[in-house]
C-alpha positions as CSV (number, residue, x, y, z in Angstrom):
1,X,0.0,0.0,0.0
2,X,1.2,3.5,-1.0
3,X,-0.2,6.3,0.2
4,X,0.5,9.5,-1.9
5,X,-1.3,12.1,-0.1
6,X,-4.4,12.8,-2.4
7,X,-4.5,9.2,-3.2
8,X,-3.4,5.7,-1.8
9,X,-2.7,3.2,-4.2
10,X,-2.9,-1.0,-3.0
11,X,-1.7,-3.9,-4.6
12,X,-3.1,-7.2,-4.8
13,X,-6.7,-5.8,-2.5
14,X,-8.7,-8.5,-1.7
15,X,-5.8,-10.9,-1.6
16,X,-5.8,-13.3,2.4
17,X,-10.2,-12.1,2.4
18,X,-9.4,-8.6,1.5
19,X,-6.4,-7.5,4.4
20,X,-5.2,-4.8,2.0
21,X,-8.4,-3.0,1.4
22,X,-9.4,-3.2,4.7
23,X,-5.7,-1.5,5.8
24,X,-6.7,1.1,2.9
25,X,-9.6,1.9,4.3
26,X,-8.6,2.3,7.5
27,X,-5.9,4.3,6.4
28,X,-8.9,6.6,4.7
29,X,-11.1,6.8,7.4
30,X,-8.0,8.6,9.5
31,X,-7.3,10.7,6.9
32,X,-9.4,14.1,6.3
33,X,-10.0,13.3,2.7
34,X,-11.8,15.8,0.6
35,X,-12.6,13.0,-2.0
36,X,-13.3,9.0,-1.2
37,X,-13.4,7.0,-4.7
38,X,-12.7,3.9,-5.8
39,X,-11.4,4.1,-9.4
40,X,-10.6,1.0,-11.4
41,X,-12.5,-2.1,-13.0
42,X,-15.9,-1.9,-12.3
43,X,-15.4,-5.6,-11.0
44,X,-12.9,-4.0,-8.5
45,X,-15.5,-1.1,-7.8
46,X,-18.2,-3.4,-6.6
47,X,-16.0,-5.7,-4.7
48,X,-14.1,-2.6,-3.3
49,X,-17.8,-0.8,-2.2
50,X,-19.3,-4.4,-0.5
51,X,-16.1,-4.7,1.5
52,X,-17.5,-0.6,2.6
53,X,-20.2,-2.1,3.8
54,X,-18.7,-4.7,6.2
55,X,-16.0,-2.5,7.3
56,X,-18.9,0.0,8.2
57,X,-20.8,-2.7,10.2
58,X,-17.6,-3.3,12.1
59,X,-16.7,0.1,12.6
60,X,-17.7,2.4,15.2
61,X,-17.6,5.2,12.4
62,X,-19.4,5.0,8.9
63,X,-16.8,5.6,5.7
64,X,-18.7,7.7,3.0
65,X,-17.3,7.6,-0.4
66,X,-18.3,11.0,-2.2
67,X,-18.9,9.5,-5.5
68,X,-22.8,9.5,-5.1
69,X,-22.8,6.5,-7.2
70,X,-20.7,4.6,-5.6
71,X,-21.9,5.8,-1.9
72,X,-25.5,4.4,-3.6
73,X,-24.2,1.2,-4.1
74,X,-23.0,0.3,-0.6
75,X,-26.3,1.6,1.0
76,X,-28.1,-0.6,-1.8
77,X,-26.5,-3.6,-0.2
78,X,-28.5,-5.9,2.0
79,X,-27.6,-8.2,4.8
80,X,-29.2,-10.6,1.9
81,X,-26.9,-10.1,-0.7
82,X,-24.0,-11.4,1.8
83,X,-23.6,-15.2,1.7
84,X,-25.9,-17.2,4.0
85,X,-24.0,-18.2,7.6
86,X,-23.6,-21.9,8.0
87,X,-26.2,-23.4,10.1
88,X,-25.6,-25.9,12.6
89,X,-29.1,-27.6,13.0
90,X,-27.7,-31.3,13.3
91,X,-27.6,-32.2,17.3
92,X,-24.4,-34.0,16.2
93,X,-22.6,-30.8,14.9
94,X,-21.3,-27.7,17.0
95,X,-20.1,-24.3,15.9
């Protein structure tokens, strides 16, 4: 990760469930930022806003993205579109 003032740049993001991007956006969520936006792939864009989401639901502060489209996208996003938790309903099986 490379953090160039007005931008920070990550390789290899969602690489070991998304580490980097997580760092990155903990890195922006310290900084003042004038602008949040993702720019790449729009594969990378809607992988990048879901993983907003989650960090967001973990956090004890919400990261806005200023691209309005973008900032749509991640409040678009239900608990439904996430996977479905494993369920344990076997007596034989335990968490």
């Amino acid at each position: 990760m490379i953090d160039r003032g007005e931008t920070i740049e990550m390789a290899r993001p969602f690489e070991n469930e998304g580490d980097n991007m997580v760092a990155g956006l903990r890195l922006a969520e310290q900084k003042s930022g004038e602008k949040r936006v993702f720019s790449g792939p729009r594969e990378y864009v809607e992988k990048a806003c879901s993983l907003v989401r989650d960090f967001n639901e973990m956090g004890q502060t919400a990261l806005t993205l200023t691209d309005s489209l973008q900032q749509k996208r991640v409040c678009e996003m239900r608990s439904q579109d996430k996977p479905a938790p494993i369920s344990f309903d076997s007596p034989n099986l335990t968490p």
